[in-house]
MOPAC internal coordinates of N, CA, C and O (Angstrom, degrees):
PM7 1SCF
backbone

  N    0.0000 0     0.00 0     0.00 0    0    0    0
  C    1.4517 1     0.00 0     0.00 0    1    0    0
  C    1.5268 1   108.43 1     0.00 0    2    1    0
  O    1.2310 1   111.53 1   -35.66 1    3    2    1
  N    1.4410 1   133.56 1   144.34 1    3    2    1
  C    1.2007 1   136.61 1  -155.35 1    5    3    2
  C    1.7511 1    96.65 1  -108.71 1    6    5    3
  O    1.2310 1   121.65 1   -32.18 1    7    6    5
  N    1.0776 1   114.44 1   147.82 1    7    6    5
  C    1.5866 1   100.51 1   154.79 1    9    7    6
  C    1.3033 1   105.44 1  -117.44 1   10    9    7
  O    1.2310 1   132.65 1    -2.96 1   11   10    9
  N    1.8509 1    93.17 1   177.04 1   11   10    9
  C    1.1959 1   113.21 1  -166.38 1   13   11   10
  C    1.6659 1   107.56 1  -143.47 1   14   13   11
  O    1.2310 1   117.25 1   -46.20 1   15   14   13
  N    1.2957 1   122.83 1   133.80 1   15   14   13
  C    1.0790 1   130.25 1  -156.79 1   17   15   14
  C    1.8729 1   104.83 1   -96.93 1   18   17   15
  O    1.2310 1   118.96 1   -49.60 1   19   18   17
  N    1.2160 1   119.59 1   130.40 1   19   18   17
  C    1.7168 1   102.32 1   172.90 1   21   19   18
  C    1.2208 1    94.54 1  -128.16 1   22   21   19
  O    1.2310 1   125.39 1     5.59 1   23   22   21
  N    1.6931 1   107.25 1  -174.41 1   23   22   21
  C    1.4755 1   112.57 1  -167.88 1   25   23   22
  C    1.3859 1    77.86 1  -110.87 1   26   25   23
  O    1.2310 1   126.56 1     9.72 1   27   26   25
  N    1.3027 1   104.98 1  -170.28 1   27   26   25
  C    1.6631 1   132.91 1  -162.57 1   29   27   26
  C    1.4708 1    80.61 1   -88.26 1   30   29   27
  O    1.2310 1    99.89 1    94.24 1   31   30   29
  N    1.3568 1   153.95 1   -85.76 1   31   30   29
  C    1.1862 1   153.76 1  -177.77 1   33   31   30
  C    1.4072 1   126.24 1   -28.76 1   34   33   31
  O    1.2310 1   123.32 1   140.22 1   35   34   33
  N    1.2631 1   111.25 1   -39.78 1   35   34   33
  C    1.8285 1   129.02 1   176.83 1   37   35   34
  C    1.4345 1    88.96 1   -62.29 1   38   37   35
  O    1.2310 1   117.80 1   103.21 1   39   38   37
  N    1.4986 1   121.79 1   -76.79 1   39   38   37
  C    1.2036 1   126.53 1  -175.36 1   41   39   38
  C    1.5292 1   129.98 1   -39.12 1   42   41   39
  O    1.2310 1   125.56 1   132.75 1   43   42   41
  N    1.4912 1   106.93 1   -47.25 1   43   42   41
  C    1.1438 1   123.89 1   169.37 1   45   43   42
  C    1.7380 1   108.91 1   -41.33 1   46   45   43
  O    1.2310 1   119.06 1   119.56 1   47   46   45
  N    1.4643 1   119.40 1   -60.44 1   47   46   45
  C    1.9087 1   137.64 1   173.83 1   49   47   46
  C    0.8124 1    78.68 1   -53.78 1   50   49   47
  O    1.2310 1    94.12 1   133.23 1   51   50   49
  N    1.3169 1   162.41 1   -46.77 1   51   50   49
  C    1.8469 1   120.29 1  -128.98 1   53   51   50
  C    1.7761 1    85.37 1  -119.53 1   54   53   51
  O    1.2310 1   129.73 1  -174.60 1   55   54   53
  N    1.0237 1    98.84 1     5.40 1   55   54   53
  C    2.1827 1    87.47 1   172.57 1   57   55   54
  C    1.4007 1    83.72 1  -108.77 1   58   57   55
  O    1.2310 1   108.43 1   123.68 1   59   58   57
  N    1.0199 1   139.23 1   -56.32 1   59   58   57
  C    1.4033 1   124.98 1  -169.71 1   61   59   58
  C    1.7491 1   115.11 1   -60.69 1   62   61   59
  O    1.2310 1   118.38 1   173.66 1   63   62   61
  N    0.6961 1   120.70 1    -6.34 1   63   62   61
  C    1.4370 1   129.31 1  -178.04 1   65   63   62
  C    1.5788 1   123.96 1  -103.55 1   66   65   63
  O    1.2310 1   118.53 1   154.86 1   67   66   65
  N    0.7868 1   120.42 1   -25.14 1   67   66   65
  C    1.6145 1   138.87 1   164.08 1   69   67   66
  C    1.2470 1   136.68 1  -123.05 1   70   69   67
  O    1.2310 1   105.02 1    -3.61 1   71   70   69
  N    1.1925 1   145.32 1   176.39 1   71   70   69
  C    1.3111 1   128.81 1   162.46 1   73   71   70
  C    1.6552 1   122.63 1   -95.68 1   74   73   71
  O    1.2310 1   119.02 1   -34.70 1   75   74   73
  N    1.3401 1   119.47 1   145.30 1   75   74   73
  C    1.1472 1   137.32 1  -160.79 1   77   75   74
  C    1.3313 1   106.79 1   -32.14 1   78   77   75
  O    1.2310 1   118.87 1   113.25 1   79   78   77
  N    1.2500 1   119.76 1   -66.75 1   79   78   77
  C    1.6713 1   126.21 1  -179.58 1   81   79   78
  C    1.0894 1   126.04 1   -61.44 1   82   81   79
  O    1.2310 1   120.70 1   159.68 1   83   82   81
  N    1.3081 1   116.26 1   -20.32 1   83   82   81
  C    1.4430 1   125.37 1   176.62 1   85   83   82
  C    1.3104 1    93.95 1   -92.50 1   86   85   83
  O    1.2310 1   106.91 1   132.99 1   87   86   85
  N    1.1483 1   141.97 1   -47.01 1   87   86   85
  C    1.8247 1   121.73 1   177.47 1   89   87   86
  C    1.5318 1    90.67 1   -63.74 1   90   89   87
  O    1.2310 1   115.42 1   114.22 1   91   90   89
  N    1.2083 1   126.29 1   -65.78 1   91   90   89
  C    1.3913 1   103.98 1  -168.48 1   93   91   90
  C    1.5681 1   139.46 1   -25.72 1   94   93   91
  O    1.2310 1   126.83 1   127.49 1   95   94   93
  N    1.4083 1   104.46 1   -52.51 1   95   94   93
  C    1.3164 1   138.06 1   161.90 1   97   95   94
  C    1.4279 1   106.57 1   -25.19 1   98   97   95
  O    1.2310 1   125.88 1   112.21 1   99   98   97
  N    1.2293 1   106.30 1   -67.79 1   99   98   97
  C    1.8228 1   130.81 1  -171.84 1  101   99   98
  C    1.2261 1    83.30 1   -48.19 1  102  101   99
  O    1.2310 1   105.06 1   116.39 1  103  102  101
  N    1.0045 1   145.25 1   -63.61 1  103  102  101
  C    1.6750 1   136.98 1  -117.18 1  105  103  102
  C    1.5373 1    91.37 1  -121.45 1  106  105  103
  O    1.2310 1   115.71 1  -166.35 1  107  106  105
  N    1.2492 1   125.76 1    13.65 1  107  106  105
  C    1.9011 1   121.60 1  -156.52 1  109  107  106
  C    1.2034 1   131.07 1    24.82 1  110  109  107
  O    1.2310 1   116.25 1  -135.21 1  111  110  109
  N    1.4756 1   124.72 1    44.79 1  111  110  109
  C    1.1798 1   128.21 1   141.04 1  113  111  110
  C    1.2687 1   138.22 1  -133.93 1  114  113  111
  O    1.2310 1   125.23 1   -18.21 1  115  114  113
  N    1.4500 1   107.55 1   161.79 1  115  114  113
  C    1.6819 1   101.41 1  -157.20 1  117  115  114
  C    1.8421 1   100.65 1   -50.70 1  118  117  115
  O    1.2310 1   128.08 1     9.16 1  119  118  117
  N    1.2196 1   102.04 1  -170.84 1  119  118  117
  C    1.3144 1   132.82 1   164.17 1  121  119  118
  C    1.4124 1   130.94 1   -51.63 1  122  121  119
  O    1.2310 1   136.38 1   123.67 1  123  122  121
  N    1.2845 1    85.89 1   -56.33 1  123  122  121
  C    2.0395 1   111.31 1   179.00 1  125  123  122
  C    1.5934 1   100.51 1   -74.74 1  126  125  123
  O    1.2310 1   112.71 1   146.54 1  127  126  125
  N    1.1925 1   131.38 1   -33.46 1  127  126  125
  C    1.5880 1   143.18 1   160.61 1  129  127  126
  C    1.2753 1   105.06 1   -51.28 1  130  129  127
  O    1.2310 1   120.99 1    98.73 1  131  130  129
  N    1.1920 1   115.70 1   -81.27 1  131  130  129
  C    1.5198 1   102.50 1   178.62 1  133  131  130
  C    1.6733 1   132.57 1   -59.61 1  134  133  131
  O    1.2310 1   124.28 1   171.89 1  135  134  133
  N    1.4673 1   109.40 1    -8.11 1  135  134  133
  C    1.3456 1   108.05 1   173.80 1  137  135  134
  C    1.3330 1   111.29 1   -91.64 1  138  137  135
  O    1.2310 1   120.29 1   157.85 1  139  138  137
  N    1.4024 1   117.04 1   -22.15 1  139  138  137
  C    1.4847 1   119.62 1   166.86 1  141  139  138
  C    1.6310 1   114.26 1   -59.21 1  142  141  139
  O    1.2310 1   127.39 1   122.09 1  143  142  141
  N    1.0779 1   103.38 1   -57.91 1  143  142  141
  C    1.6640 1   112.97 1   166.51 1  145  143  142
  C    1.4257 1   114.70 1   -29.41 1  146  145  143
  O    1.2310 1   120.32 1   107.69 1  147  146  145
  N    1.3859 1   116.99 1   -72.31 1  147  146  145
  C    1.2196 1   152.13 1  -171.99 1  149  147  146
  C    1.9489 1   102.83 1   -46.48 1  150  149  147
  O    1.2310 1   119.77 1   149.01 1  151  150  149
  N    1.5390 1   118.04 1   -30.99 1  151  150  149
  C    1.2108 1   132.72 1  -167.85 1  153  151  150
  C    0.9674 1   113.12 1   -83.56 1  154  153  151
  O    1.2310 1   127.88 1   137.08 1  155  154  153
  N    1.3839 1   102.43 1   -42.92 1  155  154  153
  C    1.8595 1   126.80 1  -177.71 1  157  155  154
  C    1.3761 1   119.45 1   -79.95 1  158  157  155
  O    1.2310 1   122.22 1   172.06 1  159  158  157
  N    1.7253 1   113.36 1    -7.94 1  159  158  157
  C    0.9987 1   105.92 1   165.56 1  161  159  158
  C    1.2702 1   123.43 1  -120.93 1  162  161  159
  O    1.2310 1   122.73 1  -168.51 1  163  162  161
  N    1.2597 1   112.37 1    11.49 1  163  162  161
  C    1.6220 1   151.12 1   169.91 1  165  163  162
  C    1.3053 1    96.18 1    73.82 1  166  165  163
  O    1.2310 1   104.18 1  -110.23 1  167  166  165
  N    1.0086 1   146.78 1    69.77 1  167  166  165
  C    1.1425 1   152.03 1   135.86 1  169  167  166
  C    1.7608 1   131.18 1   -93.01 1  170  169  167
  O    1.2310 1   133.16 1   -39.01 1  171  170  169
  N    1.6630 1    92.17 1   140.99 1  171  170  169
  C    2.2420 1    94.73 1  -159.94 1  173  171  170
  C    1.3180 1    89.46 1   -79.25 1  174  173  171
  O    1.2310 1   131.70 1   -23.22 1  175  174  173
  N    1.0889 1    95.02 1   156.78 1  175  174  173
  C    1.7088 1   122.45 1   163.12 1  177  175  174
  C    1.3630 1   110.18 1  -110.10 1  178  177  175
  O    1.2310 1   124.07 1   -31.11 1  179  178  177
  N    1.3197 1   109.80 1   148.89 1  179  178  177
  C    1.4489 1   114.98 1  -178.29 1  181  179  178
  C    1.4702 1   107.78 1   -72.87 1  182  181  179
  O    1.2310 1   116.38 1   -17.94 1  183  182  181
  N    1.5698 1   124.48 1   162.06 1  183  182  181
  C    1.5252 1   119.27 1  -163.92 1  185  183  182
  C    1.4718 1   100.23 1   -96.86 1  186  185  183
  O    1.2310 1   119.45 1   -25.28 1  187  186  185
  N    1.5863 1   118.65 1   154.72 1  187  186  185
  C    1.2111 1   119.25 1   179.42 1  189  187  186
  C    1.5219 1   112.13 1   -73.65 1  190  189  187
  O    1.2310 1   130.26 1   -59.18 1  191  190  189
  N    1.8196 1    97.82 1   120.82 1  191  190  189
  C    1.9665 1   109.03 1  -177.56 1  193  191  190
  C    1.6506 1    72.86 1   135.71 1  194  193  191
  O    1.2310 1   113.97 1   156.56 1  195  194  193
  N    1.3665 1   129.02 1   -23.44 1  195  194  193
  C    1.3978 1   109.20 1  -164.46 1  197  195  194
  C    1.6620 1   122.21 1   -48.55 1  198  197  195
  O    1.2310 1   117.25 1   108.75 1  199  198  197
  N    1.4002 1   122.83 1   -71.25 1  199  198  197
  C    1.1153 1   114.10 1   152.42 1  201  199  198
  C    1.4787 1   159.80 1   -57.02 1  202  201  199
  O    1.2310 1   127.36 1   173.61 1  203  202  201
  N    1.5278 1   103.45 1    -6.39 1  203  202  201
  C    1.4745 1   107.70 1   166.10 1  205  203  202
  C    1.5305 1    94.71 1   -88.04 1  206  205  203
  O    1.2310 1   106.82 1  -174.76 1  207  206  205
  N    1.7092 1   142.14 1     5.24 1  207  206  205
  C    1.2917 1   110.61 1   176.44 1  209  207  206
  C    1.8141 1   102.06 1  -104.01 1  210  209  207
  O    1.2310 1   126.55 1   162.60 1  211  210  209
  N    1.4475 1   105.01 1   -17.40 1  211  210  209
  C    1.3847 1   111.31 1   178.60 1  213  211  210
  C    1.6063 1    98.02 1   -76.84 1  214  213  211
  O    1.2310 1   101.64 1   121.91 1  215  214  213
  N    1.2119 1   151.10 1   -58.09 1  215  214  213
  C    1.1534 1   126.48 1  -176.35 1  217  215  214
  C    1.4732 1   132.09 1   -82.29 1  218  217  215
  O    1.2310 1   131.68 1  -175.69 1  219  218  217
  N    1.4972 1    95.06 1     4.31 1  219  218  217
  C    2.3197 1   107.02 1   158.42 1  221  219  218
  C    1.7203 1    86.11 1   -83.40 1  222  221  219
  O    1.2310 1   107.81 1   124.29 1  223  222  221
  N    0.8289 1   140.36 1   -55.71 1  223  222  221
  C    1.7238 1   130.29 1  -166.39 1  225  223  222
  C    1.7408 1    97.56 1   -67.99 1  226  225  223
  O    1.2310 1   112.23 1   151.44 1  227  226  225
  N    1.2425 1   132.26 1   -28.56 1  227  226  225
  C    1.2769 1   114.28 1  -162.56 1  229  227  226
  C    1.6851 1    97.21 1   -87.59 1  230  229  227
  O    1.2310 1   119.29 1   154.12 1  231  230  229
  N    1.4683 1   118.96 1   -25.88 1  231  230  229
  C    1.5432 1   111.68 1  -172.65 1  233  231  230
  C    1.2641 1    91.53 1   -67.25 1  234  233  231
  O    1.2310 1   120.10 1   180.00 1  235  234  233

């Protein structure tokens, strides 16, 4: 498996843009992995309801 390096900002878009497990997924690790990550580099996570209210507003 290759890695890939992001900035604090790249990372930042790609949680806001999908949902947690599914970026996780991408990258092969769980969820709780990437939110640990995500902590350490102080970056928010969207709140749970986040995406089931963004995709009732997007239909």
């Amino acid at each position: 498996m290759s890695s890939k390096e992001l900035t604090r900002k790249e990372l930042y878009n790609l949680v806001w843009s999908k949902p947690l497990t599914q970026l996780a997924k991408d990258f092969g690790l769980s969820d709780n992995g990437l939110r640990k990550i995500c902590k350490k580099y102080d970056i928010p996570l969207p709140k749970m309801g986040h995406w089931q209210k963004y995709n009732t507003v997007k239909k």
